[in-house]
C-alpha positions, 0 to 999 in steps of 0.5 A: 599380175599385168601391172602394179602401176595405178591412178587413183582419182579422188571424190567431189570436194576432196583432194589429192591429200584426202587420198594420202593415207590409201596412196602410203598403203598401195606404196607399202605393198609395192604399188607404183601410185600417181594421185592426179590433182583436178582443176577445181579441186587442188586447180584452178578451176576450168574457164568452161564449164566441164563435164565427166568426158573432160576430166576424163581425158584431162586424167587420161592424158596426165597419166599417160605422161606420168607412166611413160604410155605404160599401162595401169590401174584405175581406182576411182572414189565416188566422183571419181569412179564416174572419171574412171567409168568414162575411161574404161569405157573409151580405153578400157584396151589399154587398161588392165583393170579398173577399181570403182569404189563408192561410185556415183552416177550409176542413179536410180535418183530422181532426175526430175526431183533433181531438176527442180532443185535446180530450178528452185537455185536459180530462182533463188537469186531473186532473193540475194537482194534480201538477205534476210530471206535469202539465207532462209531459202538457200539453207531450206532448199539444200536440205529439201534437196541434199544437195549439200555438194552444189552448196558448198561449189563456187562460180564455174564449179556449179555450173561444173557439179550440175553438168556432171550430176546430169549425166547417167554413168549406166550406159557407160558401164555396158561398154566395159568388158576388162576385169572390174572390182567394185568395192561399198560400204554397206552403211554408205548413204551418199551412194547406196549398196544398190548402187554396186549390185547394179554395176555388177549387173552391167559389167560382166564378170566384175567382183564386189565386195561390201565392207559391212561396217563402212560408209562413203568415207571407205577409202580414207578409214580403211586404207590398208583393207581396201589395197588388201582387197585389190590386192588379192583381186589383181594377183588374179588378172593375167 
């Protein structure tokens, strides 16, 4: 194995402490383990509103400084996989390899159903001036949506989520030709199944494995199985 040096870059509303229990289990294997804290996350959030290329090289150069330039892995969760998915594009020759897991962004959704839902938010705001009614659109709308993520954001980091959500990772992922694993629970609703089959499709030579009783909480219930799958996946990279 090249490296047992990894970033692991955590999902939408979570945290580096979120990210705790799978970083104990990569250290008890061995592995050198940087945890980036994101602005609008454990930060405080960006002034501009920021897109997947931003936190990409905000994650890219904390990394570099925190490995002295030396070469490491990337596990991305779910928004993060879409961070992991733009570096590897742009720097995958400095990257042995990379880990998507419960990735978003590879969409098949339906991105006029999603910018309507943004339309339906900003008309909304003509009713903040009655309460009444404006608590029975917003609760209607977010479930119509599931748009639960944009809900919960505040200031700046809405503007942030829908900067990020427009954006289609697929195009990306054609870019990638280093050695990528890609792991899903079978049961995850947030990202679906179909999601990993496609980024095997896209990037030659990845591997998948699907944890057939886990959802898109994989990483934080499964720690010890999933540094177990990477691994055995790793030891095979030269």
């Amino acid at each position: 194995m090249v490296s047992k040096n990894i970033v692991l870059v955590h999902g939408w509303g979570a945290d580096v402490e979120k990210l705790a229990p799978l970083s104990r289990s990569f250290k008890k294997e061995g592995w050198n383990v940087f945890v980036p804290k994101l602005p609008g996350f454990d930060l405080v959030s960006p002034r501009v509103a920021w897109g997947t290329g931003e936190y990409a090289e905000y994650v890219w150069e904390k990394a570099q400084k925190h490995f002295s330039g030396g070469r490491f892995f990337l596990f991305g969760h779910s928004f993060g996989g879409r961070i992991v998915i733009k570096l590897a594009a742009k720097y995958q020759k400095g990257l042995p390899g990379i880990v998507l897991c419960a990735t978003g962004g590879i969409s098949r959704a339906n991105p006029v159903k999603r910018g309507i839902f943004f339309v339906l938010a900003k008309m909304g705001k003509i009713f903040l001036v009655l309460p009444a009614v404006s608590g029975i659109w917003q609760t209607v709308l977010y479930k119509l949506a599931r748009e639960h993520d944009y809900e919960k954001a505040k200031g700046i980091m809405r503007e942030v989520f829908k900067k990020v959500v427009s954006k289609n990772a697929l195009q990306d992922l054609q870019e990638i030709s280093i050695p990528t694993l890609v792991l899903w629970g079978r049961k995850d609703r947030m990202t679906k199944v179909e999601d990993a089959y496609e980024i095997t499709k896209k990037v030659k030579g990845s591997e998948l494995f699907v944890f057939e009783n886990e959802g898109h909480r994989l990483p934080y219930r499964e720690p010890d199985r999933v540094v177990e799958q990477i691994n055995t996946w790793a030891k095979k990279i030269h």
